[in-house]
C-alpha positions in Angstrom: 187.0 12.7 117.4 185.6 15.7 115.8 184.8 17.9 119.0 188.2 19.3 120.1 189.3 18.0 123.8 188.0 20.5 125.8 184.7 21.3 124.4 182.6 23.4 126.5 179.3 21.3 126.8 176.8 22.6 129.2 173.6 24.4 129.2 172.3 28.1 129.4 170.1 30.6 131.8 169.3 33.9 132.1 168.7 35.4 135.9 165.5 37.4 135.1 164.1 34.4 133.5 165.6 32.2 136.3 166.8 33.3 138.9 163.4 35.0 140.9 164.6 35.8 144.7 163.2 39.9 143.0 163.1 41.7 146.1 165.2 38.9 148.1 168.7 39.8 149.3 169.0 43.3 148.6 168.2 43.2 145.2 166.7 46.2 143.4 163.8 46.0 140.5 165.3 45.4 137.4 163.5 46.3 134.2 162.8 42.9 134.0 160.6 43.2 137.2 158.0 45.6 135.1 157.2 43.7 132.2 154.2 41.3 132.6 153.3 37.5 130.9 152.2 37.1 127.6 151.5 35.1 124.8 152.8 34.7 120.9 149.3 36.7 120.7 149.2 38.7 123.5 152.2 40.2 123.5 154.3 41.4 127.0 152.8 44.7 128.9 155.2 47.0 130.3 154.1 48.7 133.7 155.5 52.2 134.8 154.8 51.0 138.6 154.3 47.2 139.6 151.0 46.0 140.6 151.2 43.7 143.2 147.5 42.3 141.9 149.7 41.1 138.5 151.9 38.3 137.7 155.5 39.0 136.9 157.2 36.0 135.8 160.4 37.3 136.6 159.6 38.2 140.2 160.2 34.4 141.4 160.9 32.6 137.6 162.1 29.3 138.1 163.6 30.3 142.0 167.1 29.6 141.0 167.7 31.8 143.5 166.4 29.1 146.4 167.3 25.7 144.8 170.7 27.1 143.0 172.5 23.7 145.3 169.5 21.0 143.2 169.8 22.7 139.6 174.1 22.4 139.8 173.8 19.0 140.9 171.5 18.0 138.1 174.1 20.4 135.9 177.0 17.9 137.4 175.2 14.6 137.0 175.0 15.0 133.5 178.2 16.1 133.1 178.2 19.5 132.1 181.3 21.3 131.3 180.2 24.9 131.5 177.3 26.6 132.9 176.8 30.5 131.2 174.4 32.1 133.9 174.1 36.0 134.3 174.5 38.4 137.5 171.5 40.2 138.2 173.2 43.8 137.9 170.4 45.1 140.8 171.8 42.4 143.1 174.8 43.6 143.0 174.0 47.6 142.9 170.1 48.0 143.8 169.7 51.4 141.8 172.6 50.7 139.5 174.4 54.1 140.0 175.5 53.0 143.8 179.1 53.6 144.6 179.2 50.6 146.9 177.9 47.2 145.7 175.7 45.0 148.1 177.4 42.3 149.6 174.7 39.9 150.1 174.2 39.7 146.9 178.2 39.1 145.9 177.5 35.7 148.3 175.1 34.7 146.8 177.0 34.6 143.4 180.3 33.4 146.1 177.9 30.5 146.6 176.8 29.4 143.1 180.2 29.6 141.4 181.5 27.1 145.0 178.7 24.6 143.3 179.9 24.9 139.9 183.6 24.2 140.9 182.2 20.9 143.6 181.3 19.7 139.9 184.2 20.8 137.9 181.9 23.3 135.8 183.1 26.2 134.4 180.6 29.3 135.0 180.4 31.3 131.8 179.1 34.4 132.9 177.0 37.3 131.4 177.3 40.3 132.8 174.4 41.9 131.3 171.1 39.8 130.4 168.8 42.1 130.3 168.5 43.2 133.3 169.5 46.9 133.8 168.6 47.9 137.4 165.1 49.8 137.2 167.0 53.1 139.0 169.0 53.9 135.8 165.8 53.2 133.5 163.9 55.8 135.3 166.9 58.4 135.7 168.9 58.2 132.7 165.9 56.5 130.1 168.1 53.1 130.0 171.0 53.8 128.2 170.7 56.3 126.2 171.9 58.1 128.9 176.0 58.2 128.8 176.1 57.9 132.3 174.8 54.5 132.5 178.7 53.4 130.8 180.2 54.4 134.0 177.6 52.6 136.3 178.6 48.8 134.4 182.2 49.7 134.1 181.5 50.2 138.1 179.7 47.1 137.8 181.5 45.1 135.9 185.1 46.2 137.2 183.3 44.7 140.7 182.6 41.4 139.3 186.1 40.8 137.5 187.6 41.6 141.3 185.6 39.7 143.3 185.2 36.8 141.2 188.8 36.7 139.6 189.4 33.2 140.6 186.3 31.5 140.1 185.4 32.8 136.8 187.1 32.4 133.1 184.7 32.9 130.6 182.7 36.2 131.0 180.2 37.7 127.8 179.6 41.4 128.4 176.1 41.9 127.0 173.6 39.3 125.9 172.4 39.7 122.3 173.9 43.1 122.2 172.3 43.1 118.3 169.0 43.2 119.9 169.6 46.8 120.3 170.2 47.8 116.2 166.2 46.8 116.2 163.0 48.5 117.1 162.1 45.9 119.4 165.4 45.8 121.7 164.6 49.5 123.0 162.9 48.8 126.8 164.3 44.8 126.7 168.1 45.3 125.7 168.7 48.6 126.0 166.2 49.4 129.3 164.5 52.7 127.5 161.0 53.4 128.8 158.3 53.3 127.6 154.6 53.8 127.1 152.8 52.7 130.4 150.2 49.6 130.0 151.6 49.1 126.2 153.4 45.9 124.7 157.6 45.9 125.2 158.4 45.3 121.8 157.6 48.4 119.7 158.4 48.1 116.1 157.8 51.6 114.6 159.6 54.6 115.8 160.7 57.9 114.1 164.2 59.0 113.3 164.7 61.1 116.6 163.5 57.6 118.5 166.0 55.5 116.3 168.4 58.1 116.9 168.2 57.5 120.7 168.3 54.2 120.2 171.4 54.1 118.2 173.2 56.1 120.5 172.2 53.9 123.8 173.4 50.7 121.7 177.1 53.1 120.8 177.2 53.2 124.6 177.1 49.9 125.3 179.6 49.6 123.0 182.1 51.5 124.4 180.9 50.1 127.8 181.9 46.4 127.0 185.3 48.1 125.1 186.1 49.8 128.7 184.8 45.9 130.5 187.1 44.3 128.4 190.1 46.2 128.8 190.0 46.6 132.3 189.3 42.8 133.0 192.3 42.2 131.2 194.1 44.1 133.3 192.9 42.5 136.4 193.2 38.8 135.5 195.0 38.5 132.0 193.8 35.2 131.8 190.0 36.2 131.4 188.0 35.3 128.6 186.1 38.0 127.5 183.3 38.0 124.7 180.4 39.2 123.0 177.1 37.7 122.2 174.9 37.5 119.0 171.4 36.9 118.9 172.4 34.7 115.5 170.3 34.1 112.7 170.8 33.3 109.0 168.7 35.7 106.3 168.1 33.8 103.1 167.0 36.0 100.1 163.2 34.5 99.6 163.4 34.3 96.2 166.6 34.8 93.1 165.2 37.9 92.4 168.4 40.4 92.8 166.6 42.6 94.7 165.5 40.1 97.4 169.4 39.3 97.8 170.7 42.7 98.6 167.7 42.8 101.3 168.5 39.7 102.4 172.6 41.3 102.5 170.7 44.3 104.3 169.8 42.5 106.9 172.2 40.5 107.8 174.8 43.4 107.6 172.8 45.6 110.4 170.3 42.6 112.5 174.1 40.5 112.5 177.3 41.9 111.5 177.3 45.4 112.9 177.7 44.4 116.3 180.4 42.1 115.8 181.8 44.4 113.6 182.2 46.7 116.1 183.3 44.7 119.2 185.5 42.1 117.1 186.8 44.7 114.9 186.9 47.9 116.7 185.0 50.0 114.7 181.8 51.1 112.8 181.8 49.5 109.7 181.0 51.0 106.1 177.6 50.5 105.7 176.4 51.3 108.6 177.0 55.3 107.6 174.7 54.7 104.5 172.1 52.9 106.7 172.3 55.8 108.9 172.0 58.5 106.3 169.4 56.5 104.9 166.7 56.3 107.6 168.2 60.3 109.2 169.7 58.4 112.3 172.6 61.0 113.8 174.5 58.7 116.6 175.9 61.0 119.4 179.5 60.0 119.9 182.2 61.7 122.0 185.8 62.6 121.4 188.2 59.8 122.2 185.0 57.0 121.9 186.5 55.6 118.3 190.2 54.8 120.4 187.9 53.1 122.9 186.4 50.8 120.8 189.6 49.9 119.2 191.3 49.1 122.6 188.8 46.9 123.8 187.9 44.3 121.1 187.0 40.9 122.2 188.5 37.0 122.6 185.6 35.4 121.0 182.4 35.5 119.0 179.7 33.7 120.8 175.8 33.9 119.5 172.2 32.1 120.1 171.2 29.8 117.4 167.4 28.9 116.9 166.2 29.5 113.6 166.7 31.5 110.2 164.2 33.4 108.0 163.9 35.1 104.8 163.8 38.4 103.4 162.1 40.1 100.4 161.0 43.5 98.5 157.5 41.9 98.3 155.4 44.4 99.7 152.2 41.7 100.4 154.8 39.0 101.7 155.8 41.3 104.4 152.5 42.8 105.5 151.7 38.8 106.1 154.9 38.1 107.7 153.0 37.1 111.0 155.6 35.8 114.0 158.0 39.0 114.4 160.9 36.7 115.6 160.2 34.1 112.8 160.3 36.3 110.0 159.0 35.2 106.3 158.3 31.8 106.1 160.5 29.3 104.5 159.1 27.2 102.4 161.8 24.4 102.9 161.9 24.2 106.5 159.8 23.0 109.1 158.3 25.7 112.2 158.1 24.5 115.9 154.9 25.2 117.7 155.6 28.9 118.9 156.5 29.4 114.7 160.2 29.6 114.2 161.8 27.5 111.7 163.8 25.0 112.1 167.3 24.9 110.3 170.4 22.9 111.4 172.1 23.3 108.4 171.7 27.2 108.6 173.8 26.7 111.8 176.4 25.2 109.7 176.3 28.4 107.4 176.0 30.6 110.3 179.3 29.4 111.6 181.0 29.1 108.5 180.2 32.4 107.6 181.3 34.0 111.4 184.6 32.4 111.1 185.4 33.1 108.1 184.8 36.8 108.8 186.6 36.8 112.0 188.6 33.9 112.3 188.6 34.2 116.0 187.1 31.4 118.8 183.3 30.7 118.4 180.9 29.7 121.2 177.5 28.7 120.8 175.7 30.2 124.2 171.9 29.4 123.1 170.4 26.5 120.9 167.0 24.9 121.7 163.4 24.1 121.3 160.8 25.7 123.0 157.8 23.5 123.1 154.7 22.4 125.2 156.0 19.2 127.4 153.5 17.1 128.2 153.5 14.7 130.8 153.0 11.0 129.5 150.9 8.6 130.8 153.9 6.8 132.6 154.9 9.7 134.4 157.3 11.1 131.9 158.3 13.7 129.8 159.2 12.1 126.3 161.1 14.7 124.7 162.4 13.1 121.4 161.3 16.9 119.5 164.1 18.3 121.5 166.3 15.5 121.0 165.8 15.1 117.5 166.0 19.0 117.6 169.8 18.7 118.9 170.9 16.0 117.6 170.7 17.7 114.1 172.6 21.0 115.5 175.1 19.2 116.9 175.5 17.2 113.6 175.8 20.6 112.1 178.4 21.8 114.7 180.4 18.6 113.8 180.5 19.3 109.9 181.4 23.0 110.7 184.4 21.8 112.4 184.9 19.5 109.7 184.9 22.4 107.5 187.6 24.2 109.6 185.8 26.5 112.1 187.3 26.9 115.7 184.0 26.2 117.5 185.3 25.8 121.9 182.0 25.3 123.2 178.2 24.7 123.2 175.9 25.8 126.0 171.7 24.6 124.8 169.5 26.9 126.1 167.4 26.8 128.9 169.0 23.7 130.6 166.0 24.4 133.5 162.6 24.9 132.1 162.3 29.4 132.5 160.3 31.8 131.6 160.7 32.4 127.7 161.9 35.6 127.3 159.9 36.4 124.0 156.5 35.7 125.5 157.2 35.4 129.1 155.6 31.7 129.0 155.9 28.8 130.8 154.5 26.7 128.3 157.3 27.5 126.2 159.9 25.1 127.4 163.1 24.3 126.5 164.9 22.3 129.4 166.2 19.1 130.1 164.7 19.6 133.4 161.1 19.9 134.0 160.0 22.5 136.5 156.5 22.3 138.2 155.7 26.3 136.9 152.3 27.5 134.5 152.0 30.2 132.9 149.8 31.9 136.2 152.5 31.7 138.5 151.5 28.2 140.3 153.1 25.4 140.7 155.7 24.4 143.6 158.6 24.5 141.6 159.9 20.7 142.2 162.0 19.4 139.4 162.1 16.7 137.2 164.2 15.0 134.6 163.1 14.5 130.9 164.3 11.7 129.0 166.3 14.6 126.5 168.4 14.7 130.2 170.0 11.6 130.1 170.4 11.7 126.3 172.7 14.3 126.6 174.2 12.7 129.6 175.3 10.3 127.0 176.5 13.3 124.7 178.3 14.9 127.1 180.6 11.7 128.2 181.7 10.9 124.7 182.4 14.2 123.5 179.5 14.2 120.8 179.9 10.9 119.6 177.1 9.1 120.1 174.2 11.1 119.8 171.7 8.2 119.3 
């Protein structure tokens, strides 16, 4: 058998994209809570104060929140292994800065790790999706503030006591790489922004990039701090980071196109893991930095921090690759900003982002090789438009075909030597994408009755990619037919 005894199987969420319950509970707003529906072309809006006339996917999702007890059961009757789900950080402290957390909330999570364990699934949890409370947005401009670090190690510190023996596997921030790019500044790193305009920003000036860079350093020394106090508390935790993960291919042999393509993949993938799996900055960043005037405000005593509190494993999403190049008119035509430069050897799903299983294998080979710690993959899948068939079904062979080939990749990495422990496909559940804040965009093995206008009663229903990796599932990636 090539997948280890013990493999991880098991699916994927996010709460803001999942959970709903906003204002249920004693939750807080989120950031989350602020950012409207889109699509590929009309990209997310981002609202100072909410309007209670607009749809915000995220204020009721997929209502996790109410049929948590139906979506474990499916989770069991397919066999999963592991389930990675984040904590809504306003559930637990409304404003974020409180110095006493809100117990209702602390059930709630009492209540879906109980389900988990009725079905021998391990909860892999994410402490940080994000969803930085709205209260620390507003007062401290996300975290470029330095007092947000204490406010998660408050947080988190909660967590790893009152969850210290239902929970293993923990990940301190999701795709904490997101942040080392324009784009991540309100949706991973919680910085406001300009009222009524799109999240994702891509231009910004040196001081901006410097604020940015210095909110991502204090996340960093945040998860360092996580980590070694979780230790401490259970020395048996688990304790990770996670990669959005994506292979850059040079478009062309041109030497030029290879050190962009080396470019990017040092600061869009290795400088966060760098940092957390290594414990400090690495060389290029400082030329990157000096390059584009970025000045990173650190404080005495941060560099120790970040050597103390490296993590146990590498874990990263996997959906597609691109390409890079100095070609001026290829980039102004580039198109998709998550798909990148197309490649002309691989095929695009609908929403535009190409499709490469054997980049997976690369991926992996090249992460291991690097680190040569545990791997996780915590996100694989296809978002596409599920139609309901004449029959009554949803005939997903895309998505099978989609996973079958990742999982074949997984295999020959394995093959090849790589310590892989676990594989969790994204968006198990149908839930809002997080890109686009669609419905349409699905990736589950379970249908949920949700548009893209918020209507729908939420009743769910299994796709025939469901008992297909049923089958997975019992014989350890065997028989993927």
């Amino acid at each position: 058998m090539t997948f280890p005894k013990g493999f991880l199987w098991g699916g994927a969420t996010a709460a803001n994209q999942f959970e709903g319950g906003w204002n249920e509970g004693g939750k807080g707003p989120g950031v989350p809570d602020h950012i409207r529906g889109g699509t590929v072309s009309a990209p997310r809006l981002w609202d100072k104060e909410i309007d209670h006339d607009v749809y915000y996917p995220s204020h009721q999702a997929v209502d996790f929140y109410h049929f948590y007890e139906e979506d474990i059961r499916l989770y069991g009757e397919m066999g999963f292994k592991c389930f990675r789900l984040s904590v809504n950080w306003s559930r637990i402290y409304p404003n974020g800065d409180e110095l006493e957390p809100n117990q209702e909330g602390l059930d709630f999570y009492h209540k879906v790790f109980a389900e988990c364990k009725k079905y021998n699934i391990e909860p892999l949890v994410t402490i940080s999706h994000y969803e930085l409370p709205w209260g620390l947005s507003v007062k401290y401009n996300g975290w470029t503030g330095r007092e947000v670090i204490d406010c998660f190690v408050r947080y988190a510190t909660t967590l790893f006591n009152e969850y210290k023996d239902e929970v293993k596997y923990w990940l301190t921030f999701n795709e904490i790489n997101i942040g080392a790019q324009a784009m991540g500044r309100i949706m991973s790193l919680g910085m406001q922004g300009e009222d009524g305009k799109p999240m994702f920003k891509m231009e910004e000036t040196p001081e901006e990039a410097s604020d940015r860079f210095t909110a991502l350093h204090h996340q960093f020394v945040a998860s360092a701090k996580a980590v070694v106090i979780g230790h401490e508390i259970n020395p048996e935790f688990k304790i990770g980071l996670m990669i959005a993960g994506s292979m850059v291919y040079p478009l062309t042999c041109n030497p030029l196109d290879v050190k962009e393509s080396q470019n990017k993949m040092n600061m869009n993938n290795w400088f966060c893991g760098d940092v957390q799996v290594r414990g400090h900055y690495p060389y290029y960043a400082k030329r990157y930095f000096a390059d584009n005037n970025i000045t990173v405000r650190m404080e005495p005593g941060d560099e120790e921090i970040l050597a103390k509190g490296t993590v146990d494993f590498y874990s990263f999403s996997y959906y597609m690759s691109s390409t890079a190049t100095v070609d001026k008119e290829k980039i102004a035509k580039m198109g998709n900003m998550f798909a990148g430069i197309p490649n002309p050897y691989l095929k695009a799903s609908d929403w535009g982002w190409q499709i490469d299983p054997e980049g997976l294998r690369i991926y992996l080979n090249d992460v291991y090789g690097r680190y040569e710690i545990p791997l996780m993959i915590v996100e694989n899948g296809l978002g596409a438009n599920d139609v309901r068939a004449e029959d009554g079904g949803f005939h997903d062979d895309y998505r099978i075909n989609y996973l079958r080939d990742h999982i074949k990749a997984m295999e020959e990495a394995i093959e090849d030597g790589v310590e892989l422990m676990g594989y969790t496909m994204w968006g198990c559940t149908d839930l809002v994408s997080a890109s686009t804040g669609e419905m349409k965009k699905r990736y589950g093995f379970v249908y949920v009755d949700r548009d893209n206008d918020g209507n729908g009663d939420f009743h769910r229903e299994k796709k025939d990619s469901f008992f297909w990796y049923k089958k997975v599932i019992e014989s350890n990636g065997a028989d993927l037919d």
